[in-house]
DRENDO-359513 format. One record per residue (C-alpha): residue in three letters; z, y negated, x negated. Coordinates in steps of 0.001 Angstrom, whole numbers, plus 500000, padded with zeros to 6 digits. Last residue first. Example, Ala and Ser with C-alpha at 12.3 -4.5 7.8 and 13.67 -1.06 7.14 Angstrom:
SER507140501060486330 ALA507800504500487700 
***
This chain:
UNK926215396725518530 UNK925373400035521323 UNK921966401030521150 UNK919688401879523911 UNK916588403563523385 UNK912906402097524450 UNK911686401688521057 UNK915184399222520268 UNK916991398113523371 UNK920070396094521919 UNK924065396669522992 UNK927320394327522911 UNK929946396000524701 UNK932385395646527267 UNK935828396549526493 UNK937081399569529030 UNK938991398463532639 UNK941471398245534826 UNK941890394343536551 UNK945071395073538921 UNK946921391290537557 UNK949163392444535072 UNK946267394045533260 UNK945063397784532977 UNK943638399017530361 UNK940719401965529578 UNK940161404009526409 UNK936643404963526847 UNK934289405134529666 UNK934757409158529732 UNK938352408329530130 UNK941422407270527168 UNK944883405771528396 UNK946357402559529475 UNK946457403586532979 UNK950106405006532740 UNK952502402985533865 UNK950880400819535861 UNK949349403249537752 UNK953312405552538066 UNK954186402163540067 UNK951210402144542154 UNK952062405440542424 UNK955643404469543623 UNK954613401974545905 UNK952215403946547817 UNK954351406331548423 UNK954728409768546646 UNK957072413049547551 UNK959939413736545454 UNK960176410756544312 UNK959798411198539860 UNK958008414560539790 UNK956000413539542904 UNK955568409948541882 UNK954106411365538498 UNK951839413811540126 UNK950613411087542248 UNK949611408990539161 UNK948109411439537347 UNK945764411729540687 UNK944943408290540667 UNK944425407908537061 UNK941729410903537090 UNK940296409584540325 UNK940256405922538129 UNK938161407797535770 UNK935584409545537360 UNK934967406397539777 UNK934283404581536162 UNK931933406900534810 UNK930424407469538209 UNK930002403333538247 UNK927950403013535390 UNK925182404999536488 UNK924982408768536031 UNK921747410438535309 UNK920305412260537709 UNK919724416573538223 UNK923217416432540238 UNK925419418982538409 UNK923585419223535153 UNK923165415136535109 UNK926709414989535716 UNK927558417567532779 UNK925728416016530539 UNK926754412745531081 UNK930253413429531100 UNK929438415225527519 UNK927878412271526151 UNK930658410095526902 UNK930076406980529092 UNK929250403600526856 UNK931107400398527591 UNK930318398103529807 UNK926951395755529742 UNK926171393016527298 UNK922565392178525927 UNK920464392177522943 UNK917001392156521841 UNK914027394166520867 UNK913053395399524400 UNK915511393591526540 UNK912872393545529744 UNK912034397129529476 UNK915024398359529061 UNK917049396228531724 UNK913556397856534125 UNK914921401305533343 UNK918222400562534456 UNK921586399854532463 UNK923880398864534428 UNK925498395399535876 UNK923883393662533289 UNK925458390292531239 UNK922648388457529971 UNK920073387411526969 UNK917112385640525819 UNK915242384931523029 UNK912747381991522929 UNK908635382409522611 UNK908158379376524666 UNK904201379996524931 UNK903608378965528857 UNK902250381975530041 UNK905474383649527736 UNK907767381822529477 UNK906474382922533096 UNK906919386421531932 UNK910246385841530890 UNK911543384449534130 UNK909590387243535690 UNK911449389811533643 UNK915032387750534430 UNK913878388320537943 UNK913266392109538276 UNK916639392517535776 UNK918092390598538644 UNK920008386837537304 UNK922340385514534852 UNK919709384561532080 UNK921539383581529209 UNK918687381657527474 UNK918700381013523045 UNK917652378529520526 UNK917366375701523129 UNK914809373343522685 UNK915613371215525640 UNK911804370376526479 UNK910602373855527911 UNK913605373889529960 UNK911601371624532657 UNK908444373705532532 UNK910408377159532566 UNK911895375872536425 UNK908759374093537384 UNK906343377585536988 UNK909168379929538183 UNK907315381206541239 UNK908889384446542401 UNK912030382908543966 UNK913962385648546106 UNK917049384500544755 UNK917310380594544748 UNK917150379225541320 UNK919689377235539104 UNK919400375939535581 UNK921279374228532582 UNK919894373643529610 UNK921251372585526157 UNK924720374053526912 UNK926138373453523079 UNK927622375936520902 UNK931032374888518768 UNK932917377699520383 UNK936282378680522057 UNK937099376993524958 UNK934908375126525871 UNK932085378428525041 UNK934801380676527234 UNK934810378173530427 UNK930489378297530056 UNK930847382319530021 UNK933163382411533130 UNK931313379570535230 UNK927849382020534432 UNK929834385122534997 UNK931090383429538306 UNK927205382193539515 UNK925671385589539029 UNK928109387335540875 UNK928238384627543732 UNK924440384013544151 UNK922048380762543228 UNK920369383562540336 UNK921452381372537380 UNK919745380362533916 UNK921280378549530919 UNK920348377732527731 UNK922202378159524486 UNK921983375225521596 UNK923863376154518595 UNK923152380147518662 UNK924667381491514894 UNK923984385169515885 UNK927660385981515211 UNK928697383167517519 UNK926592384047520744 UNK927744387855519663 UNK931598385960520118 UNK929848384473523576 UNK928692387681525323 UNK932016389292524315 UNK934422386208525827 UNK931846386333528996 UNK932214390258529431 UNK936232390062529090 UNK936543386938531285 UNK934107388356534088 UNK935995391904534617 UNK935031395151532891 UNK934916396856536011 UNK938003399001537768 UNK939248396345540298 UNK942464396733541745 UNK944007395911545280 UNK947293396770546586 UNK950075395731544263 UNK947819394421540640 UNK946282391680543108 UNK942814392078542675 UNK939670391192544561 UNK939587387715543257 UNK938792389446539608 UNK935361389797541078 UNK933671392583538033 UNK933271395009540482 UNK933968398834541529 UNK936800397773544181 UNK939942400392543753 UNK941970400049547106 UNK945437401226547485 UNK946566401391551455 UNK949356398787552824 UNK946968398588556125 UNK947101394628555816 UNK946881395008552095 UNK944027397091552490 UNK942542395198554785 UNK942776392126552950 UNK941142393688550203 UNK938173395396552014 UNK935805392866552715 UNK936561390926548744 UNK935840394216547708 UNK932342395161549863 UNK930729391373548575 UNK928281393452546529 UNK928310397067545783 UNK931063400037545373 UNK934506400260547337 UNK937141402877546958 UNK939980403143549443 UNK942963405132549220 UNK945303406526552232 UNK942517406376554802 UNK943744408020557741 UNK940441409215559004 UNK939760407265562214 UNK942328404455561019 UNK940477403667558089 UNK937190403732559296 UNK938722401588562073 UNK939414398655560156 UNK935863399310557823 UNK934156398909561346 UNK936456395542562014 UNK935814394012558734 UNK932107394650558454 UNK931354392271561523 UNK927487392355561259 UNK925851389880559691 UNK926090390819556018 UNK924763394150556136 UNK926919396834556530 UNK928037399217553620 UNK927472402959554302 UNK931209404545555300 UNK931952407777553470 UNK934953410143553605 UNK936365412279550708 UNK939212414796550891 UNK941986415345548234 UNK944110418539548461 UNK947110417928546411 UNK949364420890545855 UNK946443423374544515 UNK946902422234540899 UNK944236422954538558 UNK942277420212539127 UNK938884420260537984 UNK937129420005541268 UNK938597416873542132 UNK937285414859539187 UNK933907416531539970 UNK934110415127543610 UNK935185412029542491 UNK932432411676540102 UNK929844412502543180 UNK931652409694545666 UNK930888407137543337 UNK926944408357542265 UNK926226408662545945 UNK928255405297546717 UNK926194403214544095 UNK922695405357544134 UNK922085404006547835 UNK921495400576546570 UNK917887400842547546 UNK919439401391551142 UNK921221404309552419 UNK924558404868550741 UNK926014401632549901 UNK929581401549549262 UNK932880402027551678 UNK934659405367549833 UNK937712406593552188 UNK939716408770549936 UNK942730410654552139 UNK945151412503550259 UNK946849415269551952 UNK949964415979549308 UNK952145419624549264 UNK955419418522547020 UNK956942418223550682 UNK956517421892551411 UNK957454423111555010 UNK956751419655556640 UNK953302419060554425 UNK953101415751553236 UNK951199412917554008 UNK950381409867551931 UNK951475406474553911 UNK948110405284556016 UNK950975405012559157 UNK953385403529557310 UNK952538399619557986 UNK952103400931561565 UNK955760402157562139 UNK957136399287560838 UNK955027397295563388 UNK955709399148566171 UNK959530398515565137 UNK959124395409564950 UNK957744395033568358 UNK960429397241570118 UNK962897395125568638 UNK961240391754569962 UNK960797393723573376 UNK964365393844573515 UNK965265390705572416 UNK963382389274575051 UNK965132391476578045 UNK968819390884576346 UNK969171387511578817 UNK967485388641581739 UNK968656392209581348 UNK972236391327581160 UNK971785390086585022 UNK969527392404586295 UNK972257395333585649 UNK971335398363587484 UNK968056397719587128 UNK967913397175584089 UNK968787401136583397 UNK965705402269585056 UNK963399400341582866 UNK965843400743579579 UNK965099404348579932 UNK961752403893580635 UNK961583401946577406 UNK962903404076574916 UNK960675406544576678 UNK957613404779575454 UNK959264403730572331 UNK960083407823571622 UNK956148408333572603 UNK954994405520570136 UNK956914407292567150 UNK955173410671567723 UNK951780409002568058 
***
């Protein structure tokens, strides 16, 4: 606002002064106005810059706007994001940063996301954003580059990341499809079918884990299958894979559909393993792998999820253990660029990120590639008398 006054004067000034001299200010007029422009626009790339306080510029406001889902069935993804981040804040012991949390409930498809999550941002001068569910990161990172913010997306979708403004903090598709298929290899699979849910995350772990088998196995796609989510009928789809005798099925799909998928299998006696990549583990992913294997990210430590459930009477999903971590990063980071600055930009914690992300969380010891994927090693686990073991 301060900046916009001085341009408003800037130009009154010029107003009255044109007047006196038409004929310069025909010719200077459009430059001008050009260098007014630019320097609205400077002005607005800083404007979601951290602030600090004018008496005490090692004092930091940190804004954390979290855009997840919060009301629907989904509602457990932003509740469980935004509760880690409170306990990360709560354990600081330094009073110079004072982090607050705003929420935004993620739209539904057909309404113009962008523009609400735009002025989200500008409402409460968003200087990070987190984002939990489907499709919200690919939403939010051209905003956040647009709005020069740093945005950590809670996905696998390397797309989202760019290593400057945009990271994802998820074990990302190539890590997850180079486990899935080394456990492929251990088990001695030669002929692997293939199932996919007709939807983007399904679709790139399935591309991801066929790229990895090319590239580094002997194992043969014997089947390869595509449904429409929503599908409860998978009578044609099990009677056409019936006759590839494949020794195993990577079902990318719902834990509700990969158990009708099975269900349908065993009506029509093909008593063949199967297996996936899962988002987190739910009590329906332990019903349906009872006995076999699966991937999924790495374990949380005991004591995190002690202390969650203590705190908030659930237990934690996946995503808590990684919000908990990246607020850890985050704020290491803008201690760093404090010590190092003076007082942080967005730059220079990026910077400090980089630096320093290869370290040990509750999710285990996390790293952080060139290109803004931070994350743990996923794991292989089995469901064995309804307990989950990790490989």
């Amino acid at each position: 606002m301060y900046f916009f006054i001085i341009h408003c004067r800037m130009f009154l000034r010029f107003n009255t002064w044109k007047k006196k001299m038409p004929y310069f200010y025909t010719r200077s007029a459009p430059l001008f106005f050009v260098f007014v422009i630019a320097l609205i626009f400077i002005n607005f790339s800083y404007a979601h810059e951290f602030q600090t306080d004018s008496k005490n510029k090692h004092k930091v406001d940190v804004h954390i706007g979290i855009y997840a889902p919060f009301s629907s069935h989904s509602a457990f993804i932003g509740r469980n994001i935004l509760a880690a981040m409170e306990m990360g804040s709560e354990r600081l012991q330094s009073s110079d940063i004072h982090y607050s949390f705003y929420t935004l409930d993620q739209l539904p498809k057909n309404k113009n996301a962008g523009l609400v999550l735009q002025k989200f941002i500008d409402t409460h001068h968003i200087n990070v954003l987190v984002t939990g569910g489907k499709e919200t990161g690919l939403i939010a990172a051209p905003i956040a580059k647009k709005n020069n913010l740093i945005h950590f997306s809670l996905t696998n979708n390397t797309k989202v990341a760019d290593g400057r403004n945009n990271f994802i903090v998820w074990s990302p598709v190539y890590d997850q499809a180079k486990v899935l298929v080394n456990e492929l290899k251990r088990q001695q699979v030669h002929h692997l079918g293939i199932i996919t849910a007709n939807q983007p995350s399904s679709t790139a772990l399935t591309h991801s884990v066929i790229k990895q088998l090319q590239a580094d196995s002997h194992i043969d796609v014997a089947a390869s299958e595509f449904f429409e989510p929503g599908n409860k009928d998978f009578s044609r789809l099990t009677s056409r894979i019936k006759r590839k005798n494949a020794d195993m099925y990577l079902v990318m799909a719902s834990p509700e559909d990969i158990k009708l998928i099975q269900e349908q299998m065993e009506a029509d006696k093909q008593h063949v393993p199967i297996t996936s990549i899962v988002e987190r583990a739910t009590p329906e992913v332990v019903k349906v792998f009872e006995g076999q294997w699966y991937v999924d990210s790495h374990e949380m430590q005991p004591d995190f999820i002690n202390e969650f459930k203590q705190n908030y009477l659930n237990y934690p999903v996946t995503e808590a253990g990684y919000a908990f971590d990246l607020f850890q990063l985050l704020n290491k980071s803008i201690v760093m660029a404090i010590r190092t600055q003076g007082s942080p930009t967005r730059q220079e914690v990026v910077h400090q990120l980089h630096d320093i992300a290869n370290s040990t969380g509750v999710m285990g010891t996390m790293v952080l590639d060139t290109k803004g994927s931070l994350f743990t090693k996923s794991e292989v686990k089995t469901v064995k008398n309804g307990e989950i073991h990790t490989v």
